[in-house]
Jmol script that loads the backbone (N, CA, C; Angstrom):
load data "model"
ATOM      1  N   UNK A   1      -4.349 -14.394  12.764  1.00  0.00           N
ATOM      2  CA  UNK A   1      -5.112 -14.997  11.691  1.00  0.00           C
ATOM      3  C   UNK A   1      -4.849 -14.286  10.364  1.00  0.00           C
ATOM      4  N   UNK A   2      -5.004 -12.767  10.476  1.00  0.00           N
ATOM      5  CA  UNK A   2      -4.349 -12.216   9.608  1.00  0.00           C
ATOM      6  C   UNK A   2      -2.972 -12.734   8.787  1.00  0.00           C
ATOM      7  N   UNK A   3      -1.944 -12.868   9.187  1.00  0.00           N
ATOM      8  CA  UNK A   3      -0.687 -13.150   9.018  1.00  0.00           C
ATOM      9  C   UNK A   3      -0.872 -14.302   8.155  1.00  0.00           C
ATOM     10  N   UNK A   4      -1.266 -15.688   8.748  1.00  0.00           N
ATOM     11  CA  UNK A   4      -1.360 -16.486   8.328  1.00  0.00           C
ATOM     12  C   UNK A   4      -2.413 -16.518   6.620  1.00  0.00           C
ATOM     13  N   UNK A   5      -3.420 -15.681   6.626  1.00  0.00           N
ATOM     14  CA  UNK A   5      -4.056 -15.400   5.349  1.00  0.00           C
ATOM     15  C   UNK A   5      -3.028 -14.965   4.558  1.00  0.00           C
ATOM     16  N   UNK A   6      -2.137 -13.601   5.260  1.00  0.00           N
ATOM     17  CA  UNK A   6      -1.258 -13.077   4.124  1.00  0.00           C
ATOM     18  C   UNK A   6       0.223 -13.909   3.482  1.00  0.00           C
ATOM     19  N   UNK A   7       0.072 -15.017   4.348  1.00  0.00           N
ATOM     20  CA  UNK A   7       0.765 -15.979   4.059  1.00  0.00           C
ATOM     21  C   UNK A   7       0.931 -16.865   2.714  1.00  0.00           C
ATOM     22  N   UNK A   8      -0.801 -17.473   2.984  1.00  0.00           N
ATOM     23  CA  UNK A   8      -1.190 -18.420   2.017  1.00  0.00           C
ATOM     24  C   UNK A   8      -1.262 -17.642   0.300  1.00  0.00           C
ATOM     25  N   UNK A   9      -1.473 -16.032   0.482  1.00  0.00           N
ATOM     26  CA  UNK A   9      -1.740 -15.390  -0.548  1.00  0.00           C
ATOM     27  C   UNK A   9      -0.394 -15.065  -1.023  1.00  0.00           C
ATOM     28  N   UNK A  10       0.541 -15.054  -0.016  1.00  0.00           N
ATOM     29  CA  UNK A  10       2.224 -15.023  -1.315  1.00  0.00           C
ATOM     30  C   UNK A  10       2.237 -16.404  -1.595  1.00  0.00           C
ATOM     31  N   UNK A  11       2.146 -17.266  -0.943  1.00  0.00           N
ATOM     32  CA  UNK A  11       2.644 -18.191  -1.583  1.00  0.00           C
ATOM     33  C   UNK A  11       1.834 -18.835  -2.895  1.00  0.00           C
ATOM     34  N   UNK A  12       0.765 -18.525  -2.633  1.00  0.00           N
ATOM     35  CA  UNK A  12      -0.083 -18.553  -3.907  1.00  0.00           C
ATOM     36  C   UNK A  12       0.366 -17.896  -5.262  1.00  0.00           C
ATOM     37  N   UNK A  13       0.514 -16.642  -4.770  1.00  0.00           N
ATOM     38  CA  UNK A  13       1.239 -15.593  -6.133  1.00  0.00           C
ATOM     39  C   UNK A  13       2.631 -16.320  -6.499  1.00  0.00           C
ATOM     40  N   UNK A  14       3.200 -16.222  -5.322  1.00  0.00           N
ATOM     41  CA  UNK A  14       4.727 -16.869  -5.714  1.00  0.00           C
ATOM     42  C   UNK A  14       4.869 -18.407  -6.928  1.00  0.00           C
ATOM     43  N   UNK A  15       4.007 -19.318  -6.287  1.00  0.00           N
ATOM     44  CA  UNK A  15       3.967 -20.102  -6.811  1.00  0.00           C
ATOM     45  C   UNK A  15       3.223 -20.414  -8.163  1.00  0.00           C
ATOM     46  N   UNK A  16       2.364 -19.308  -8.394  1.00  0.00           N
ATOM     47  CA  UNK A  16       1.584 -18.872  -9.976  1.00  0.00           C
ATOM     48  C   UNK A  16       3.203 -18.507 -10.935  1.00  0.00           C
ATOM     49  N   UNK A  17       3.820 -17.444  -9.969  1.00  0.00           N
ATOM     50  CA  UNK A  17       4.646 -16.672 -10.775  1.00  0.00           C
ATOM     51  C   UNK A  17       5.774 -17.946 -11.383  1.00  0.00           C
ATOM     52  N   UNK A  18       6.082 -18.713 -10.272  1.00  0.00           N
ATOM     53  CA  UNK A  18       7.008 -19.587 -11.114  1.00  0.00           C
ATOM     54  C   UNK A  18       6.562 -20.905 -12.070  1.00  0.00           C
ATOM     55  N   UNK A  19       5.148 -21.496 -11.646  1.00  0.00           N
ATOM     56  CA  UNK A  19       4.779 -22.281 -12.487  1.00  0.00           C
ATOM     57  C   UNK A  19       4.341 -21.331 -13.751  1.00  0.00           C
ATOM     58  N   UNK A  20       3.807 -19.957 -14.050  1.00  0.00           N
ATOM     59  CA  UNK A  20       4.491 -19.108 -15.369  1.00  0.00           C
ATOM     60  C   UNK A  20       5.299 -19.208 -16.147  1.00  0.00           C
ATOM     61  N   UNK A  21       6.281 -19.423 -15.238  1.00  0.00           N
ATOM     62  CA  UNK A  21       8.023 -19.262 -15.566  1.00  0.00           C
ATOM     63  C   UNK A  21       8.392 -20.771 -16.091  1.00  0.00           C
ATOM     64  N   UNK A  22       7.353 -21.221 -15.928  1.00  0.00           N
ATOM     65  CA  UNK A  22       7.435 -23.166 -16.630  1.00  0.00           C
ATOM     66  C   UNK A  22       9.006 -23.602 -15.283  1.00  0.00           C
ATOM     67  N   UNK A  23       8.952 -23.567 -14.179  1.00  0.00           N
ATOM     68  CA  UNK A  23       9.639 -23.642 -13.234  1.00  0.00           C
ATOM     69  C   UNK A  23       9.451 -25.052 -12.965  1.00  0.00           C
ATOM     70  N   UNK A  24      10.282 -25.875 -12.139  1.00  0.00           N
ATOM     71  CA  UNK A  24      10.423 -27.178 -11.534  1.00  0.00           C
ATOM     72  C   UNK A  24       9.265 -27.067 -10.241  1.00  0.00           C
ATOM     73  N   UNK A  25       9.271 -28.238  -9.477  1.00  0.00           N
ATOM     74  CA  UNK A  25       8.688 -28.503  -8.193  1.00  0.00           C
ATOM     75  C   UNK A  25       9.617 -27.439  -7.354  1.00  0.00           C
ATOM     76  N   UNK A  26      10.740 -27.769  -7.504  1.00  0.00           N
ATOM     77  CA  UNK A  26      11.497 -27.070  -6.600  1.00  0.00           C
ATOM     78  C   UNK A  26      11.550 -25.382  -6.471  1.00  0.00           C
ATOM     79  N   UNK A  27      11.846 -24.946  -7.686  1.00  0.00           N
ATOM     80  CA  UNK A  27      11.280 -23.672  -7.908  1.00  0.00           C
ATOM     81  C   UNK A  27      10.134 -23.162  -7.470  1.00  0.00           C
ATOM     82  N   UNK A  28       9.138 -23.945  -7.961  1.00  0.00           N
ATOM     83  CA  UNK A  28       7.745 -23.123  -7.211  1.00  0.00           C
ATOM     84  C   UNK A  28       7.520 -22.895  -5.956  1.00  0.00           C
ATOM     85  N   UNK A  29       8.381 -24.229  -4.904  1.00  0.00           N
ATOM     86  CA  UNK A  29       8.212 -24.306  -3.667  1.00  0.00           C
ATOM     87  C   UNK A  29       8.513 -23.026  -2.878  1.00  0.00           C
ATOM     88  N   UNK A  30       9.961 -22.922  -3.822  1.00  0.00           N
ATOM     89  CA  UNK A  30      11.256 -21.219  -3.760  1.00  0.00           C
ATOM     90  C   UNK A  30      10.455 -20.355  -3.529  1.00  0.00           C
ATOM     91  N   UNK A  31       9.676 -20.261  -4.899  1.00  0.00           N
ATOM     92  CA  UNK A  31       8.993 -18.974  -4.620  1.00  0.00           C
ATOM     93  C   UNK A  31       7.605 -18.793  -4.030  1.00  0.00           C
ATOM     94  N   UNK A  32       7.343 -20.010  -3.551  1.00  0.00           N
ATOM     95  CA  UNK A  32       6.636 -19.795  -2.844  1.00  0.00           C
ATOM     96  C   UNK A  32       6.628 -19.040  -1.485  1.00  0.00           C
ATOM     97  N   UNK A  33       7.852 -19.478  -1.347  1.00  0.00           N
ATOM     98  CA  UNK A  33       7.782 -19.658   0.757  1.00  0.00           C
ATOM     99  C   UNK A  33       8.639 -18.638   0.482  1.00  0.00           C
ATOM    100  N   UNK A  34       9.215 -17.782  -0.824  1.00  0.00           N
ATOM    101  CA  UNK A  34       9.789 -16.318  -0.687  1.00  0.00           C
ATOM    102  C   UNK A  34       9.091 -15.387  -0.624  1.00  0.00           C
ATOM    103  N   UNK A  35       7.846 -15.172  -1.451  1.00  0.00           N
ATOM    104  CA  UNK A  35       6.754 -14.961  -1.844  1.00  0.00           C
ATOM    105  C   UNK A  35       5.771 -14.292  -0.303  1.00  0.00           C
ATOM    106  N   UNK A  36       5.735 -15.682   0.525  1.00  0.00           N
ATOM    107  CA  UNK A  36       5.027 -15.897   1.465  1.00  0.00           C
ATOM    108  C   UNK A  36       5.764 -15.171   2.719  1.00  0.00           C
ATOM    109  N   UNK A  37       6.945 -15.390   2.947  1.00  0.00           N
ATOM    110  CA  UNK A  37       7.701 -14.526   3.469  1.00  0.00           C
ATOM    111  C   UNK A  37       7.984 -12.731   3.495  1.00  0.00           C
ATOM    112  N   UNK A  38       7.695 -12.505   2.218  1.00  0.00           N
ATOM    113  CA  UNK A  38       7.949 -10.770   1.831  1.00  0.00           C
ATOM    114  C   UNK A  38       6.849 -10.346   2.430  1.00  0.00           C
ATOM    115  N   UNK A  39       5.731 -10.823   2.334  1.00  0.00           N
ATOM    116  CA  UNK A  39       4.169 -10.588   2.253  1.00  0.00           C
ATOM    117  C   UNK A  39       3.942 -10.396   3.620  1.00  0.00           C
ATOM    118  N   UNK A  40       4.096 -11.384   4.404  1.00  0.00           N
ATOM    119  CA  UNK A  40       4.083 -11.511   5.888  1.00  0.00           C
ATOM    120  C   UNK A  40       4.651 -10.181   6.593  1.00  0.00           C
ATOM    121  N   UNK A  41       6.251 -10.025   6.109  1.00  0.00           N
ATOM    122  CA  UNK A  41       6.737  -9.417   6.561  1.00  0.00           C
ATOM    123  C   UNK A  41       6.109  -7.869   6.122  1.00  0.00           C
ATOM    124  N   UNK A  42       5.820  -7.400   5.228  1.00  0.00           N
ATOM    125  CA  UNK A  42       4.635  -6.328   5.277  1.00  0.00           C
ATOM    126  C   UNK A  42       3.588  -6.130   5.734  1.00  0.00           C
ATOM    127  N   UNK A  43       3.023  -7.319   5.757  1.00  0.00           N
ATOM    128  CA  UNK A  43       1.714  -6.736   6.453  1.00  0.00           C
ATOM    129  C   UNK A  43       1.856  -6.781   7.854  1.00  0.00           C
ATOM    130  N   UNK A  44       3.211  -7.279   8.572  1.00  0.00           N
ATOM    131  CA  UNK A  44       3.292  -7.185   9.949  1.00  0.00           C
ATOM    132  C   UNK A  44       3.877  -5.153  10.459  1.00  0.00           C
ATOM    133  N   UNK A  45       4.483  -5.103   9.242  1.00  0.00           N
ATOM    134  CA  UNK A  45       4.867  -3.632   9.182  1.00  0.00           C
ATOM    135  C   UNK A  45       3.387  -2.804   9.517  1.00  0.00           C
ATOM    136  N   UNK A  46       2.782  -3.546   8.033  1.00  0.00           N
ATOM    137  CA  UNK A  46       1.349  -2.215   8.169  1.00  0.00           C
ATOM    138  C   UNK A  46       0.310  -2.514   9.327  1.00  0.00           C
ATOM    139  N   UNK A  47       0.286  -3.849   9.737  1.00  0.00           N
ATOM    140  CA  UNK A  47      -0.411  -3.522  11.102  1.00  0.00           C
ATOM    141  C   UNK A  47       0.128  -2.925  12.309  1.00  0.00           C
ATOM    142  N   UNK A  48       1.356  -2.928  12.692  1.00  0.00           N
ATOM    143  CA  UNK A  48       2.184  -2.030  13.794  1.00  0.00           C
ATOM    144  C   UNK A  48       1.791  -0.269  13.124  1.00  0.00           C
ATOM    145  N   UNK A  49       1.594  -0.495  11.800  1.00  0.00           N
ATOM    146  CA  UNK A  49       1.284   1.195  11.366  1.00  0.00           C
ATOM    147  C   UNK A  49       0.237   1.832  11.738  1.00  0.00           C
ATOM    148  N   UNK A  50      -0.628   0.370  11.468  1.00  0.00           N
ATOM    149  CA  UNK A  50      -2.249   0.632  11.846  1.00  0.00           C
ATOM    150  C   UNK A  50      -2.406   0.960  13.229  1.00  0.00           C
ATOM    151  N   UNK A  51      -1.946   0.406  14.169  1.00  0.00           N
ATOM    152  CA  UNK A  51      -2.295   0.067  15.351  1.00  0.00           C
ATOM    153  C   UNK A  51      -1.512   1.565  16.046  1.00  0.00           C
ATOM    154  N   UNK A  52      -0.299   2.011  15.578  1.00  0.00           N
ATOM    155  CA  UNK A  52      -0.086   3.208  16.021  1.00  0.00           C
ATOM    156  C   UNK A  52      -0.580   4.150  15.438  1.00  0.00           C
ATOM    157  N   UNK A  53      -1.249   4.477  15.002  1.00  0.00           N
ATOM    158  CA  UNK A  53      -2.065   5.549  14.248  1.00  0.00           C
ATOM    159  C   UNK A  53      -2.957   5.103  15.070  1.00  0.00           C
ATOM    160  N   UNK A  54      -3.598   3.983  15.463  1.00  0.00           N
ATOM    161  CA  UNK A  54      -5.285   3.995  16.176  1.00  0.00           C
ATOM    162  C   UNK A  54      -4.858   4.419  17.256  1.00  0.00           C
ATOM    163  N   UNK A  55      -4.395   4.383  18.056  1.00  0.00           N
ATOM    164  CA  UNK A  55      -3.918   5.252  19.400  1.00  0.00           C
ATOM    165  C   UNK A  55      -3.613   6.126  19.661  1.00  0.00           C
TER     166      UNK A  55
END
end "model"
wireframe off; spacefill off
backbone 0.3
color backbone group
């Protein structure tokens, strides 16, 4: 459930950052689901961090 929150929140940023950027449909989508991707992929890092430290 996590994951999926940290999901919706890059792609949110991502897609702020390029409609900023006065970006196309297509662009925002970009950075969205790049956005949404980086994000994911960290917080899957910091919970494997979390979870070995709790043990």
């Amino acid at each position: 459930m996590t994951i999926l929150i940290a999901a919706l929140i890059g792609a949110g940023i991502g897609g702020l950052i390029a409609y900023r950027r006065k970006g196309r449909p297509a662009d925002i989508a970009q950075y969205a689901a790049v956005f949404a991707l980086i994000l994911v992929v960290l917080w899957v890092f910091a919970l494997i961090l979390i979870t070995r430290a709790a043990s």
